[in-house]
C-alpha positions as CSV (number, residue, x, y, z in Angstrom):
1,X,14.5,-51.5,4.5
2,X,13.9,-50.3,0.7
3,X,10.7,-48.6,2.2
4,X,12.6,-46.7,5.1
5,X,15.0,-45.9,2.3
6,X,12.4,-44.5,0.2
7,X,10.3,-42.5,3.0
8,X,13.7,-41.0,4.5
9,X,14.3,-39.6,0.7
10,X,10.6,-38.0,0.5
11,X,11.4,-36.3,3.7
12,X,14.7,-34.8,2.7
13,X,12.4,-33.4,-0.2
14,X,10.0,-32.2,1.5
15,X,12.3,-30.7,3.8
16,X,14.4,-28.8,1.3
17,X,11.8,-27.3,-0.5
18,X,10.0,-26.2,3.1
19,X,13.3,-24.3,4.4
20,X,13.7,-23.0,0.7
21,X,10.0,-21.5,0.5
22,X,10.8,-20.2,4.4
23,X,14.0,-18.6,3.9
24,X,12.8,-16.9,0.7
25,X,9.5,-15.2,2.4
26,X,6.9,-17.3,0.3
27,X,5.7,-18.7,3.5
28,X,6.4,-17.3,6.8
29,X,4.6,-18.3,10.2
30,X,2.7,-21.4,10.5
31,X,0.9,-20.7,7.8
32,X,1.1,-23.0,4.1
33,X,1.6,-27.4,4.4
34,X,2.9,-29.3,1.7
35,X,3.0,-33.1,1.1
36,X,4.0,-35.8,-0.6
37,X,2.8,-38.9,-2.2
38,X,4.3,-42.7,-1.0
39,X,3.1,-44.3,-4.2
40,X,4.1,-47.3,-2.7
41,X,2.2,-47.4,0.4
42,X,-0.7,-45.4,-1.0
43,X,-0.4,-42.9,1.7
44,X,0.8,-39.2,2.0
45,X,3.2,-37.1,4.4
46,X,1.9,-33.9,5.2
47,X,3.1,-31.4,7.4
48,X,1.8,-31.4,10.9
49,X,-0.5,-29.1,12.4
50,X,0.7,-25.6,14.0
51,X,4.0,-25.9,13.0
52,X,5.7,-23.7,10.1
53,X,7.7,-24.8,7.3
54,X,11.4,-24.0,9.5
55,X,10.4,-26.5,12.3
56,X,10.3,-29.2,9.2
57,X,13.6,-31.9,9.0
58,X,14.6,-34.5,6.9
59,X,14.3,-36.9,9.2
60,X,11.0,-36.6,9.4
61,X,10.2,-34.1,11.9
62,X,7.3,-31.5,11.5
63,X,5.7,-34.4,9.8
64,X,2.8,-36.9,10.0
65,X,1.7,-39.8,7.7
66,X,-1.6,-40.3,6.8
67,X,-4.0,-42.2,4.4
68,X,-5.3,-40.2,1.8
69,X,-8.6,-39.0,3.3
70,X,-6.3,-37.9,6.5
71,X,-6.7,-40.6,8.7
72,X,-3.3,-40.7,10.7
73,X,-1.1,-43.8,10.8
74,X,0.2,-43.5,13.9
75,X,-2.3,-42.4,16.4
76,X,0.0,-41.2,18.6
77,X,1.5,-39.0,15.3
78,X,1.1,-35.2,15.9
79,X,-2.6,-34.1,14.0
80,X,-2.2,-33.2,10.3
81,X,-2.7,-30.3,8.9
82,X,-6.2,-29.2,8.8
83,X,-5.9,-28.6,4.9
84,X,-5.1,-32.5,4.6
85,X,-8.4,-32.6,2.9
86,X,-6.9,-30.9,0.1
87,X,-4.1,-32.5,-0.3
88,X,-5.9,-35.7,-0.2
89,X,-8.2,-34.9,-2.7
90,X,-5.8,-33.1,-5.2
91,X,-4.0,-36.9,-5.2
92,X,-7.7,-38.3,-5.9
93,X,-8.2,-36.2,-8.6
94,X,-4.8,-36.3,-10.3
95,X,-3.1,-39.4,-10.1
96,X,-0.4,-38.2,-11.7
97,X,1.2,-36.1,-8.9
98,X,3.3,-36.7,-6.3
99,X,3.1,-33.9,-4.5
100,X,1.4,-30.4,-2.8
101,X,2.8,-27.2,-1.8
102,X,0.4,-24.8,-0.2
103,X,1.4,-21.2,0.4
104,X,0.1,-17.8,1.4
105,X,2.5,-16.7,-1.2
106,X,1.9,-12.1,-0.2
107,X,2.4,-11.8,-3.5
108,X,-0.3,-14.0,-5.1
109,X,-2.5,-12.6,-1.8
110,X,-2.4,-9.1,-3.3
111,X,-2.8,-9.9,-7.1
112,X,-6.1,-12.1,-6.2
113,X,-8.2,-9.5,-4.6
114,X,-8.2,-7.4,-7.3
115,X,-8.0,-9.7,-10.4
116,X,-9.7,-12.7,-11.4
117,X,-7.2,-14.6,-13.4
118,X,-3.1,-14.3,-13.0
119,X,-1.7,-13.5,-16.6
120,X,1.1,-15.0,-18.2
121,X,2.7,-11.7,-19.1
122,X,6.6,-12.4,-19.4
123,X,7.9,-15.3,-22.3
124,X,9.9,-16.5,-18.9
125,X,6.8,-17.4,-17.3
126,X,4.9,-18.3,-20.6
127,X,7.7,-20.9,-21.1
128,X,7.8,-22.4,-17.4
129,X,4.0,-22.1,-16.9
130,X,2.3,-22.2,-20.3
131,X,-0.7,-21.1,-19.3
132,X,-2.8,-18.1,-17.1
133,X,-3.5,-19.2,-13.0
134,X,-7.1,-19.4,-12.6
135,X,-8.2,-18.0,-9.4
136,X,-11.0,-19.7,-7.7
137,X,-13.6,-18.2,-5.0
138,X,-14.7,-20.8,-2.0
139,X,-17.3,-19.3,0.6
140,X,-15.4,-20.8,3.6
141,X,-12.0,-20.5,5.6
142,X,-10.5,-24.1,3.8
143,X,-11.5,-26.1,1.1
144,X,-14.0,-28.4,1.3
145,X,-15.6,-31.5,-0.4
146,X,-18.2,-29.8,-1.9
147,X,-15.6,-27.7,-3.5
148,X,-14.1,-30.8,-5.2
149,X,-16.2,-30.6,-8.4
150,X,-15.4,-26.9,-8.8
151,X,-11.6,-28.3,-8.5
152,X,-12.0,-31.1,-11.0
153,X,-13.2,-28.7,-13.1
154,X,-10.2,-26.7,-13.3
155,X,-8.3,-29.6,-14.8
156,X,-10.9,-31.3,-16.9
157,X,-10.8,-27.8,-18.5
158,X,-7.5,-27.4,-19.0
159,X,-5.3,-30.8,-18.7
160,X,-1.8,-29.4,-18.6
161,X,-3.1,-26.7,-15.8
162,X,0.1,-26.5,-13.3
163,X,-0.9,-23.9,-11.0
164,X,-4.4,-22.2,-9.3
165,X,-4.8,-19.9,-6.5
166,X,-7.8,-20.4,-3.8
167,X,-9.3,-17.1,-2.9
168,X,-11.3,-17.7,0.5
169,X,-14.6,-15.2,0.5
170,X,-15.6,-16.2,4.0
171,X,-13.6,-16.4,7.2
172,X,-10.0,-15.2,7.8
173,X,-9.5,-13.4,4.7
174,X,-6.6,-14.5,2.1
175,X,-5.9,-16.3,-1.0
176,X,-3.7,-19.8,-1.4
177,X,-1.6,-20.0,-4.1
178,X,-1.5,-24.0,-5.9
179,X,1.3,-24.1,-8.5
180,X,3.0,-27.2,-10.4
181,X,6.2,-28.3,-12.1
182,X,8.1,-25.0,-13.1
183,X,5.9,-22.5,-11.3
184,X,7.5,-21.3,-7.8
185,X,5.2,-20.4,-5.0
186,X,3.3,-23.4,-4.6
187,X,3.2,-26.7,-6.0
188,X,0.6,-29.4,-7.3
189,X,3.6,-32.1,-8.7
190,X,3.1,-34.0,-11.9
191,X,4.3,-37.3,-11.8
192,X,4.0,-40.9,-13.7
193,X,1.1,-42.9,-12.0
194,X,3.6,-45.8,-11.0
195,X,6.5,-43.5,-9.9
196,X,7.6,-41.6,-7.1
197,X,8.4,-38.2,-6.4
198,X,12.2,-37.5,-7.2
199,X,13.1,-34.0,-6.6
200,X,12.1,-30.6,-5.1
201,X,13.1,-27.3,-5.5
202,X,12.9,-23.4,-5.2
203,X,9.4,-23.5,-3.2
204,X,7.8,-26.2,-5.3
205,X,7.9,-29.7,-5.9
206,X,9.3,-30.7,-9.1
207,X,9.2,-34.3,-11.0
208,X,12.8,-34.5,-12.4
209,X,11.6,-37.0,-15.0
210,X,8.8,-34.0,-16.3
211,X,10.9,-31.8,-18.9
């Protein structure tokens, strides 16, 4: 029962901050997934393939639960999204999150095909953010695990990095934008390795326990 409790409250997470990224044009389509960790279960929900973030509810629907390297639950579960890779591996690497927002924020789309780093040029952002958004080039249409070092990189470089956009060089051309904590388009989610995600807002997840 505490489980069920639990899962229903990710979802009703996940789910507000899906219809809030929808409604405000950072994702449109059925483009962008997002996720969550289930600390306790060591598994993640991620949104379901070919859906978009307005088909999401919070109870559930839109949804799929997998292990971490994206094996489904539930075979009979609706397919994950094919970015579940990511997802998986961004909760491999960082065992402090509890959860991923991916978006094809237009705005971050634009600013990465001209410009190889995303300045912090307002004290509003330098305060929320704290540091620039790398932007990182990957030869193929998703990431993949060879990528993973260049990933790990990122972080080991800079520890309190919240945010990085994914500019794709090969295949449908775009760029993915991967923001944390304060940042608003897209979120990697810092949280305690023994708790669980607690709040989500404005397009990103959030940790409410993370000042």
């Amino acid at each position: 029962m505490e489980q069920a409790k639990k899962r229903g409250e990710l979802y009703a997470l996940l789910n507000m901050a899906a219809q809030r990224a929808y409604a405000r044009g950072i994702q449109t389509g059925s483009g962008g997934n997002l996720s969550a960790r289930d600390v306790e279960a060591g598994q993640m929900i991620v949104k379901a393939s070919g859906g978009s973030f307005a088909d999401c509810t919070s109870e559930g629907e839109g949804f799929v639960v997998t292990k971490l390297g994206g094996e489904r639950i539930c075979e009979t579960d609706p397919q994950p999204t094919r970015e579940v890779v990511l997802h998986g591996m961004l909760y491999t690497l960082l065992p402090m999150i509890g959860g991923v927002m991916h978006c094809h924020s237009p705005w971050a789309v634009a600013y990465a095909y001209r410009h190889d780093v995303l300045p912090m040029t307002t004290q509003h952002v330098k305060l929320k953010l704290g540091h620039d958004i790398p932007i990182l080039n990957v030869d193929s249409p998703m990431l993949l695990a060879e990528h993973v070092p260049r990933v790990r990189q990122l972080f080991e470089e800079n520890p309190k990095l919240t945010a990085f956009i994914l500019r794709r060089t090969r295949g449908r051309n775009r760029a993915d934008c991967f923001p944390a904590r304060n940042s608003g388009s897209q979120s990697v989610i810092r949280d305690p390795p023994n708790a669980r995600l607690r709040g989500m807002r404005a397009g990103f997840a959030k940790n409410r326990s993370i000042a």
